[in-house]
KEROPA-691426 format. One record per residue (C-alpha): chain; residue number from 0; x, y, z. Coordinates in steps of 0.001 Angstrom, whole numbers. Each point is the difference from the previous one (the first is absolute). Example, Ala and Ser with C-alpha at 12.3 -4.5 7.8 and 13.67 -1.06 7.14 Angstrom:
2
   c     k         X         Y         Z
   A     0     12300     -4500      7800
   A     1      1370      3440      -660
//
This chain:
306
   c     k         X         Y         Z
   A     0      2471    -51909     87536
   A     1      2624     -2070      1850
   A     2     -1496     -2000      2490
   A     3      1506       566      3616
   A     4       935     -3015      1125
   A     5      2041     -1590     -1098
   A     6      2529      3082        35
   A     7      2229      -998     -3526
   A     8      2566      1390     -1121
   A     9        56      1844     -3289
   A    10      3158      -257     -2984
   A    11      1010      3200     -1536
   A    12       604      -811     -3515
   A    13      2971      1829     -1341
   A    14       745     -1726     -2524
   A    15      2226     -3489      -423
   A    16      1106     -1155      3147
   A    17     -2682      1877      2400
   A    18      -633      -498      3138
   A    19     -1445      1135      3247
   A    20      2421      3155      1235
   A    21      1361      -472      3481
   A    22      2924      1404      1860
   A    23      3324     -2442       102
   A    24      1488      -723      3795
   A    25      3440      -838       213
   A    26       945     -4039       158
   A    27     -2869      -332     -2809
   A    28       121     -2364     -3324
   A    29       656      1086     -3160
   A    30     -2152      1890     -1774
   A    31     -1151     -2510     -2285
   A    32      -795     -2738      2595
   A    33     -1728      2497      2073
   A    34     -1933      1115     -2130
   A    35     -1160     -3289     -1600
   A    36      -291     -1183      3618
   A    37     -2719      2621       548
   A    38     -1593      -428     -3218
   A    39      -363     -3285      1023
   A    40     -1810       640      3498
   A    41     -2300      2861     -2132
   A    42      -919     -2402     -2625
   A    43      -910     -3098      2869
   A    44     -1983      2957      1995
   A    45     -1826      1046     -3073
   A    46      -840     -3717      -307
   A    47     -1143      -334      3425
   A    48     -2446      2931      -678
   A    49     -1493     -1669     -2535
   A    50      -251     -3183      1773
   A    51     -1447      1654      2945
   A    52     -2638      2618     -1810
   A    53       283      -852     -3502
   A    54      1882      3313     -1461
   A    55      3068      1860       728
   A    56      1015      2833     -1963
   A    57      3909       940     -1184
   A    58       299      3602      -129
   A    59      2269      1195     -2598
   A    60      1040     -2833     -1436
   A    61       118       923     -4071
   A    62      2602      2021      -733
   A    63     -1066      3380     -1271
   A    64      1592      -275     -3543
   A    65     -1654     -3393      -695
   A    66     -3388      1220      1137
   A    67         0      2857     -2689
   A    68      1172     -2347     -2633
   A    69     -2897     -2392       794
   A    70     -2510      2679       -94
   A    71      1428      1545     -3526
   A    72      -358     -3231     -1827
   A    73     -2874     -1237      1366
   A    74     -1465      3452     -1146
   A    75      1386      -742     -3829
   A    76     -1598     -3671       888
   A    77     -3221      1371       470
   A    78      -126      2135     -2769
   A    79      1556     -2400     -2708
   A    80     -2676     -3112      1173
   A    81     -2875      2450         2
   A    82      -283      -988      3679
   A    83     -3773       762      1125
   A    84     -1961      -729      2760
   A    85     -1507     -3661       843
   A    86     -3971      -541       -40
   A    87      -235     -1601      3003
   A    88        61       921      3352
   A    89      2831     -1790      1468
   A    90      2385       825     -2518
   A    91     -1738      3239       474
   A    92     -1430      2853     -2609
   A    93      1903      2654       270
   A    94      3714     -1704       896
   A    95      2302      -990     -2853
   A    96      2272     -3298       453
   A    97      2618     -1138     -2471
   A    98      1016     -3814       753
   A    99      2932     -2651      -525
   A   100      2109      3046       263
   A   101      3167     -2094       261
   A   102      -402      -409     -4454
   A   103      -580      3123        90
   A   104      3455      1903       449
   A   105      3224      -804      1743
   A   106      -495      2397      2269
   A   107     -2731     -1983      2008
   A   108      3165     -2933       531
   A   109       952      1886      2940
   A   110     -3644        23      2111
   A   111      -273     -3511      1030
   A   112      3537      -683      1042
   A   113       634      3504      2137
   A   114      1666      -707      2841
   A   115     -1739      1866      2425
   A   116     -2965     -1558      -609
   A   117       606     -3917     -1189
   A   118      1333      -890      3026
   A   119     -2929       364      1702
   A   120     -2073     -1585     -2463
   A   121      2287     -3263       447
   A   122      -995      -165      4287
   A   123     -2771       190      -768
   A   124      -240     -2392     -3106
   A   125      3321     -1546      -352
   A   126      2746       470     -2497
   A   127     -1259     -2093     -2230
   A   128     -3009      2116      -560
   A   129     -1004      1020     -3491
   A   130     -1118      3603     -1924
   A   131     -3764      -512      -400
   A   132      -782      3759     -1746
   A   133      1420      3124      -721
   A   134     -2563      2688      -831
   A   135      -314      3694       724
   A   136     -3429      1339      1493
   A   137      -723      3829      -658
   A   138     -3409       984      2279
   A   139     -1126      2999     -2255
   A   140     -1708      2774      1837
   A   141     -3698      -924       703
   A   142       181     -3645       427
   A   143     -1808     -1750      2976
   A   144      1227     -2610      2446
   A   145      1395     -3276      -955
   A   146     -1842     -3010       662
   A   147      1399     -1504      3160
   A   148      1936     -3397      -905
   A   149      2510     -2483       829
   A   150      2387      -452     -2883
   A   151      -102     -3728      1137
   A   152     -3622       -83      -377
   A   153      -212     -2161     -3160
   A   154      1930     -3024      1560
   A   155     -2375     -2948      1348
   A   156      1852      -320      3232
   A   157     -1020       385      3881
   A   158       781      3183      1730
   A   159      2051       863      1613
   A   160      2714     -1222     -1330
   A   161      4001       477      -630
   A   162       723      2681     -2073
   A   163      -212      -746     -3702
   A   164        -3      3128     -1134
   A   165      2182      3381       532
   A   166      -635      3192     -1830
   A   167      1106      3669        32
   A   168      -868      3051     -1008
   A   169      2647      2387      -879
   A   170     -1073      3751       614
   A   171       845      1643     -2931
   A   172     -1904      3200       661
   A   173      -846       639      3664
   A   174     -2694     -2287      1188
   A   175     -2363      2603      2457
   A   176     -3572     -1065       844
   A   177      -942      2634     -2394
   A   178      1117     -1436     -2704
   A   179      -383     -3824        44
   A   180      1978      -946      2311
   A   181      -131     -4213       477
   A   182     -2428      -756      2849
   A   183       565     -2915      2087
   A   184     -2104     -2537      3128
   A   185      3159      -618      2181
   A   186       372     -3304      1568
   A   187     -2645      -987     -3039
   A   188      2754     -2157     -1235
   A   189      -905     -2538      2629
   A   190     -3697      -126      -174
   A   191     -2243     -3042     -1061
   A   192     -1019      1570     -3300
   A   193       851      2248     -2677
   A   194      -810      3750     -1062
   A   195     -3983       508      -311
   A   196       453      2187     -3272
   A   197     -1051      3269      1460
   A   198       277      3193     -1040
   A   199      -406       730      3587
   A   200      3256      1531      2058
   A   201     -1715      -488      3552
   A   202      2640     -1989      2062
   A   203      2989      1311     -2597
   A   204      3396      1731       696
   A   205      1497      1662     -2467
   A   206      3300      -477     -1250
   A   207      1655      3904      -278
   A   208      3439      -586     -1070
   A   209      2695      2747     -2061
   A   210       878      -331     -3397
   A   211      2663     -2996       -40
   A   212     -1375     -1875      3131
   A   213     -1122     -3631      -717
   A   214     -3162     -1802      2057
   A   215       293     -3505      -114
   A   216     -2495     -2451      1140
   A   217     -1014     -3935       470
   A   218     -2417      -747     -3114
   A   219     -2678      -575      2876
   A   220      -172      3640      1140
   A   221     -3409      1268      -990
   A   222       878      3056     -1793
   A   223     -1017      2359     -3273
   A   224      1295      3184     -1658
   A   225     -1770      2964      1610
   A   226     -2150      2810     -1727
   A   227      1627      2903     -1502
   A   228     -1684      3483       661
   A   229      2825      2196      -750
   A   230       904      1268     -3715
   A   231      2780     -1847      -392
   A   232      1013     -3904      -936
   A   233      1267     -2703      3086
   A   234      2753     -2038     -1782
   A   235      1138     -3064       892
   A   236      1739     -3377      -867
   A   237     -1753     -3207      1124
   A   238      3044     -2153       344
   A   239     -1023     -3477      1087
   A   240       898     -3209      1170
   A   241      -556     -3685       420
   A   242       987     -3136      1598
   A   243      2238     -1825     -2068
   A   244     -2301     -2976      -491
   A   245     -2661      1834      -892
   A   246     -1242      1450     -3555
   A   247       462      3575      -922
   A   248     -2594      2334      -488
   A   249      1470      1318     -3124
   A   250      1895     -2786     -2736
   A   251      3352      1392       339
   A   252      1973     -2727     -1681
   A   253     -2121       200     -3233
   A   254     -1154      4011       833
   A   255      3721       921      -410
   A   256      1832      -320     -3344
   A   257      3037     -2863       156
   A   258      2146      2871      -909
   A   259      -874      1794      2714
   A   260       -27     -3103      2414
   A   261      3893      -878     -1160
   A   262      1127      3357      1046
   A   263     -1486       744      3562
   A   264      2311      -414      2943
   A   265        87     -3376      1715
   A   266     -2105       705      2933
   A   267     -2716      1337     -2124
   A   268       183     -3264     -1965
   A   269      -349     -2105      2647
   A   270     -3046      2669      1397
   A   271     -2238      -370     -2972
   A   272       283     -3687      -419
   A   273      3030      -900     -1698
   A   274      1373     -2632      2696
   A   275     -1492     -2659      1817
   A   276     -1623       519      3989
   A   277      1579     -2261      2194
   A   278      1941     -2008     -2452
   A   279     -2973     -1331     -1940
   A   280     -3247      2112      -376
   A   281        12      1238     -3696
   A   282      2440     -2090     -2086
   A   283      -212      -658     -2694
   A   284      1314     -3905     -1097
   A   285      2185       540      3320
   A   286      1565      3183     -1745
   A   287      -932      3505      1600
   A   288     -1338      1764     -2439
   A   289      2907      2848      -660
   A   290      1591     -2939     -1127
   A   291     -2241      -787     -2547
   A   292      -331      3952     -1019
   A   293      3716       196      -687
   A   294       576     -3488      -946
   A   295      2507     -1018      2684
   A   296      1087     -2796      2523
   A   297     -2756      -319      2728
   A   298      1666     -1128      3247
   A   299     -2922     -1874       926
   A   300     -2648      -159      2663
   A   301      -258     -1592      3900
   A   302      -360     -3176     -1243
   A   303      3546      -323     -2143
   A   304      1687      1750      3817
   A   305      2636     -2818      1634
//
């Protein structure tokens, strides 16, 4: 359910290079500018949602091609770990997760750098935020409510605070309220506490979003996945994020083979903690740490700067 106010826009992903469709008027800019002009003023008004209430959701963000890949392997995932249900009830009993999905297959190198979708993360972070898990969630038919919870719940710090903590959930499946749909306390981001870890959805919205739309959200927002009382499964990817000083929930420089580390793309290097935040944080004798993976000529940190 997309809240009414604020009225955001949504992207239509078609693919590389989408963006919202809109008519052209003579004496406009290029193409290109344009439309990085108003990808721009969609990704600072998604931001601004989630500054204001907590969420925002991008409608139709994952292009369709990538979503069916995603589900197919995570599928052959599932059945070659013997994935089965947690025995606990946040993890929940009858939902299947399969984490550090970024050592898992090459295919998962393209969630936490997609363009419709990390520039948003870095308002509301900055850019020199930092991949703190990868995992899918699959809410089976039959499961109950979530727990209600801040995924910043677990740090010792006064609320409210800046954000620290920006995740997503990419719809893989749709998410109805049928079916598990997240469920959300807007505006819960600012309050003086954290989640009460109930089952109860009293106070809730409910986050109803197609197949390739993408809820994002400060790690503040009470939230949980909802129950599923349909006969089929709700499948998503929890892809989340962190401030850059801050430690990641899941060990991705020694969760991912070197091999592996070596060959992602830059930005996803410097995403799951291969540089150094703000010139300093996380070197390693004053060398960032790609450096020291591949054995090459550190530039240095603030200090060595003049």
């Amino acid at each position: 359910m997309r809240p009414d106010e604020p009225r955001l826009p949504a992207f239509h992903g078609s693919g590389e290079g989408c963006y919202n469709a809109g008519s052209t008027r003579a004496g406009e800019k290029p193409d290109r500018q344009a439309a990085e002009e108003e990808d721009s003023m969609e990704f600072d008004a998604h931001a601004q949602a989630i500054e204001t209430q907590g969420f925002t959701i991008v409608e139709n963000a994952i292009e369709p091609g990538l979503i069916d890949a995603l589900i197919d392997m995570l599928e052959g995932l599932e059945l070659a770990l013997g994935t089965e249900p947690a025995r606990n009830d946040f993890e929940g009993r009858a939902t299947t997760r399969v984490y550090n999905l970024l050592a898992r297959d090459r295919l998962f190198e393209k969630v936490p750098i997609h363009p419709q979708i990390l520039p948003i993360v870095e308002r509301v972070l900055d850019p020199g935020c930092l991949v703190s898990s990868l995992s899918s969630i699959r809410i089976l038919p039959g499961e109950l409510p979530q727990p209600l919870h801040a995924d910043d719940q677990l740090i010792p710090i006064a609320r409210p605070h800046p954000p620290l903590i920006c995740n997503t959930m990419w719809a893989l499946t749709d998410f109805t309220a049928e079916n598990g749909a997240t469920r959300f306390v807007p505006g819960s981001h600012k309050s003086a506490t954290a989640g009460d870890l109930s089952r109860s959805t009293a106070g809730t919205r409910c986050a109803e979003m197609r197949r390739g739309s993408v809820l994002v959200w400060d790690g503040s927002l009470w939230h949980g996945g909802g129950a599923n009382s349909t006969d089929k499964p709700r499948i998503g990817l929890a892809m989340n994020y962190c401030a850059g000083f801050m430690r990641q929930q899941e060990n991705q420089q020694l969760g991912i083979p070197p091999e592996r580390l070596r060959a992602f793309a830059p930005r996803l290097q410097q995403l799951v903690g291969l540089d150094i935040y703000n010139g300093l944080i996380g070197h390693i004798d004053k060398k960032r740490p790609l450096d020291v993976l591949n054995g090459t000529k550190s530039r240095g940190v603030i200090w060595d700067v003049g």
